[in-house]
N, C-alpha and C positions, 0 to 999 in steps of 0.2 A: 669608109670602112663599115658601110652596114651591110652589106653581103655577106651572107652565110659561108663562103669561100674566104672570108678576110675575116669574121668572127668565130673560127673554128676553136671547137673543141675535141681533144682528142679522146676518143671512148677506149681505146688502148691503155689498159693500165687507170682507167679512170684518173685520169690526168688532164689539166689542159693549156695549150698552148692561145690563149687569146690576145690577139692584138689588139693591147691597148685599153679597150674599155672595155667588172662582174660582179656583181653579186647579190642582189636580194639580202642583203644584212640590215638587222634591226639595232643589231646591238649598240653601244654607247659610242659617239663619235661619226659612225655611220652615216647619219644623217645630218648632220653638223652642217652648217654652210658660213664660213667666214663673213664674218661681221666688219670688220675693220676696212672702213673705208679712205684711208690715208695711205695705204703701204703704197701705192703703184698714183698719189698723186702727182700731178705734172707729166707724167710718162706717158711716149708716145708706143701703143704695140703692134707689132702685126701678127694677123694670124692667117696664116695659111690653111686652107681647109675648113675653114670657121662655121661652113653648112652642115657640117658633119656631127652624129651629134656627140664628140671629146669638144671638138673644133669648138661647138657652141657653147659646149658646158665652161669652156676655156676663158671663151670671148664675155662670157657674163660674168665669170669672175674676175676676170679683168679689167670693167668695167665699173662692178662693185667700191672695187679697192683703188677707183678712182683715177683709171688709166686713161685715154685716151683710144681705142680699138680701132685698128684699120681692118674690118673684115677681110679679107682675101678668098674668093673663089672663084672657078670653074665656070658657074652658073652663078651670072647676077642677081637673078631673080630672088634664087634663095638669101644668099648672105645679106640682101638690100632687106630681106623679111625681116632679117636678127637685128639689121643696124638699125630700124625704123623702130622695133618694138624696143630695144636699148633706148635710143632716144629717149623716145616716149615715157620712157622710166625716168628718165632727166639723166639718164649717163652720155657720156660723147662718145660715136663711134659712128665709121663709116663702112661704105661698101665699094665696089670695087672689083671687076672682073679682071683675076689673073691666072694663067696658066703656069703653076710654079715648076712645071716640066720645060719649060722654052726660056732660055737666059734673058731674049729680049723683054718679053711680056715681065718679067720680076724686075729687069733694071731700071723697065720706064717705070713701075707702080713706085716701087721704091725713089727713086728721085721724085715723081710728085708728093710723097709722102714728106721726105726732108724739105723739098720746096713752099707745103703747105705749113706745115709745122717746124720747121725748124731742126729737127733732130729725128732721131730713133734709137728708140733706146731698148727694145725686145721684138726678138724676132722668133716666131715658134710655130712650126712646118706638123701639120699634123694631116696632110692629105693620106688618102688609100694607097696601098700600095699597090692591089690587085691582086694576092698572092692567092694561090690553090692548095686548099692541105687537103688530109687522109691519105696520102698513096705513099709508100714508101719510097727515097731516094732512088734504088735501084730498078723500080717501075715508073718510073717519070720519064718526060720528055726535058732535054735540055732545056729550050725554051720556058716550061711551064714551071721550073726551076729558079734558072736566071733572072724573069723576068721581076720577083719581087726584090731581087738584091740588084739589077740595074737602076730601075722604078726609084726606090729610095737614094742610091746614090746618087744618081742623077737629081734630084728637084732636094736633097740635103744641100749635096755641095751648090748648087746653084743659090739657094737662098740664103745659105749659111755663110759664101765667100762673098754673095751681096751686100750683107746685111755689113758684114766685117767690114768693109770699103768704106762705111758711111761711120762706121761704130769709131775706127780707128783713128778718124780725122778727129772726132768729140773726146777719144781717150777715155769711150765710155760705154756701156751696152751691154745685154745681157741673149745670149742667146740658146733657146731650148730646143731638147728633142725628146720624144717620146719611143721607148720602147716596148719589150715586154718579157718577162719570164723566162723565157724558152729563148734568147739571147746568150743567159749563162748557165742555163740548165737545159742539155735536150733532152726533148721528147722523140718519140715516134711519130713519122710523117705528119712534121709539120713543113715540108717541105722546103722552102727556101726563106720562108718567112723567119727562123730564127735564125739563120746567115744575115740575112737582111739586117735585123736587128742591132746583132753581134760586131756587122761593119758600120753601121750608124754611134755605136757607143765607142770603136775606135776610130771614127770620125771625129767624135768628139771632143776625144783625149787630142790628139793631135791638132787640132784648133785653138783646145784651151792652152797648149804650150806654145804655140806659137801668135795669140792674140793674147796673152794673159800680159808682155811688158808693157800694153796700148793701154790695158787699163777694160779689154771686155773678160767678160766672161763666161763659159761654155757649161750647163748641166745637163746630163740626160736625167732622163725622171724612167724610173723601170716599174711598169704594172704587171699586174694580173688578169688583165682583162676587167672588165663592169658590166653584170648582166643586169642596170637599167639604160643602158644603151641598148636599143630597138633591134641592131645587129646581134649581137652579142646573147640576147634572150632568148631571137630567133633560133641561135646556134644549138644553143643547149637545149631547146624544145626537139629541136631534129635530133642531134644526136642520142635524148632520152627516148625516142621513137627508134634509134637504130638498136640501142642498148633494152629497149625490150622493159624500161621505167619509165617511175613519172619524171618529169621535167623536175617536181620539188626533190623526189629521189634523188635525182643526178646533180643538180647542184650542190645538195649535201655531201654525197662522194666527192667534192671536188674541193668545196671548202674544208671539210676532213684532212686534207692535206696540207693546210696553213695553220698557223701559230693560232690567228685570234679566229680561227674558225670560221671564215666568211672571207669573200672577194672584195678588193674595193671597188668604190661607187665611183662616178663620175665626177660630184663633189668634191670627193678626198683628192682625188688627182688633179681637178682645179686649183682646189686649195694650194697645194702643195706647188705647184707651177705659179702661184701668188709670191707665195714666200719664196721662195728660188729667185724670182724675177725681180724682188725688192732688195731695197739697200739694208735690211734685215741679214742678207745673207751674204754680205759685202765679202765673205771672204772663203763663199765657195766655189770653186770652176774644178774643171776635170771632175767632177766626182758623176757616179749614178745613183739617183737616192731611188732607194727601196722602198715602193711601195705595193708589194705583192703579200701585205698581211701577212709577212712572215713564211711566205712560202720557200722564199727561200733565205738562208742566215749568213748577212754577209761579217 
């Protein structure tokens, strides 16, 4: 999701619609990085997407708090970069080329993951979806529409009814998704990406009822975007070019629109995929936890 088409922000309304990972905030918390290195010990995770950088902001805190990380991606090259430099930290984590769009390519990683380790115990899909914003629904082409609410359905249900087959035998397992904002609040052309979203968090609900008597459990985590994500910075520097300001202008019109005045960071939304994923939170599924600073009040 580092493309300026998948970190879009909309200049309409000075509002924006970013997937996933925003903000340039200093203030208290912001910068915070979970200390606690026991939440996620013994845990095996995997992350889908883990090259990406939520993917890797994900995969280090899962790591920290003392997981076990099966990188997952596309391109080995990359994720074998994250697993190597984790290592090298003294944390465990591996790499691992999978396509989590092809059911095969997920059920073999997956079975060697249980085969290696024994279990699995968090599964958390955070690849691109490819989506296209700025043009309004009624100026679009079906295609260019559909394709981020296939995209996500397809490599969701794939990894998420995976993950579930293996969770279900152990009576145990915790599995995440990421959305964003623009899921329960629309914007203007954001085109199919907050549809996308919107069927990912009722993917969710409907997992967590029907995997919660096994003993797993299902969270969406809802951002705002994070403009220290590469993508996401990108975004907002063009669209303060199309809006005729500076980049620091336009991010403040954006964060103007949240409670604590600022987007979250990547951090915060690791963190919080920490605590979600640990037996700390033994007794949450189906829910979406908000973390869009307030932008919107659930």
């Amino acid at each position: 999701m580092e493309d300026l088409s998948r970190r879009h922000l909309l200049t309409a309304g000075v509002v924006a619609a970013l997937p996933f990972a925003a903000a340039g905030a200093t203030r208290s918390g912001a910068n915070q990085v979970m200390d606690r290195q026991d939440l996620l010990a013994g845990k095996v995770a995997v992350v889908y997407g883990a090259a990406g950088s939520m993917g890797g902001a994900v995969s280090r805190a899962f790591a920290r708090a003392g997981a076990h990380v099966e990188l997952a991606g596309h391109t080995f090259e990359k994720v074998d970069a994250i697993a190597r430099e984790l290592s090298k930290d003294g944390a465990r984590a591996s790499a691992a080329k999978v396509d989590a769009l092809e059911r095969e390519s997920v059920e073999k990683h997956l079975e060697d993951v249980v085969r290696t380790h024994g279990r699995l115990d968090i599964s958390f899909n955070l690849i691109g979806l490819g989506d296209a914003q700025g043009a309004l629904l009624a100026s679009m082409k079906v295609a260019a529409f559909t394709q981020p609410i296939e995209t996500a359905m397809r490599t969701q249900f794939l990894t998420t009814t995976t993950a579930a087959h293996h969770m279900v035998k152990a009576r145990s397992g915790v599995i995440l998704a990421l959305t964003a904002q623009v899921a329960r609040k629309p914007y203007e052309a954001s085109g199919g990406f907050g549809v996308a979203c919107a069927a990912i968090e009722a993917l969710c609900r409907q997992l967590a009822v029907e995997l919660g008597p096994q003993g797993v459990r299902v969270v969406a985590l809802r951002s705002a975007g994070s403009p220290d994500a590469p993508g996401v910075s990108a975004a907002i520097a063009e669209h303060a070019k199309v809006a005729g300001v500076s980049r620091e202008a336009f991010e403040a019109r954006i964060a103007e629109k949240t409670m604590l005045r600022r987007m979250p960071r990547m951090a915060e939304v690791a963190n919080a995929a920490v605590l979600m994923a640990s037996d700390q939170a033994s007794a949450v599924t189906a829910a979406v936890l908000n973390l869009t600073c307030g932008e919107i009040a659930d």
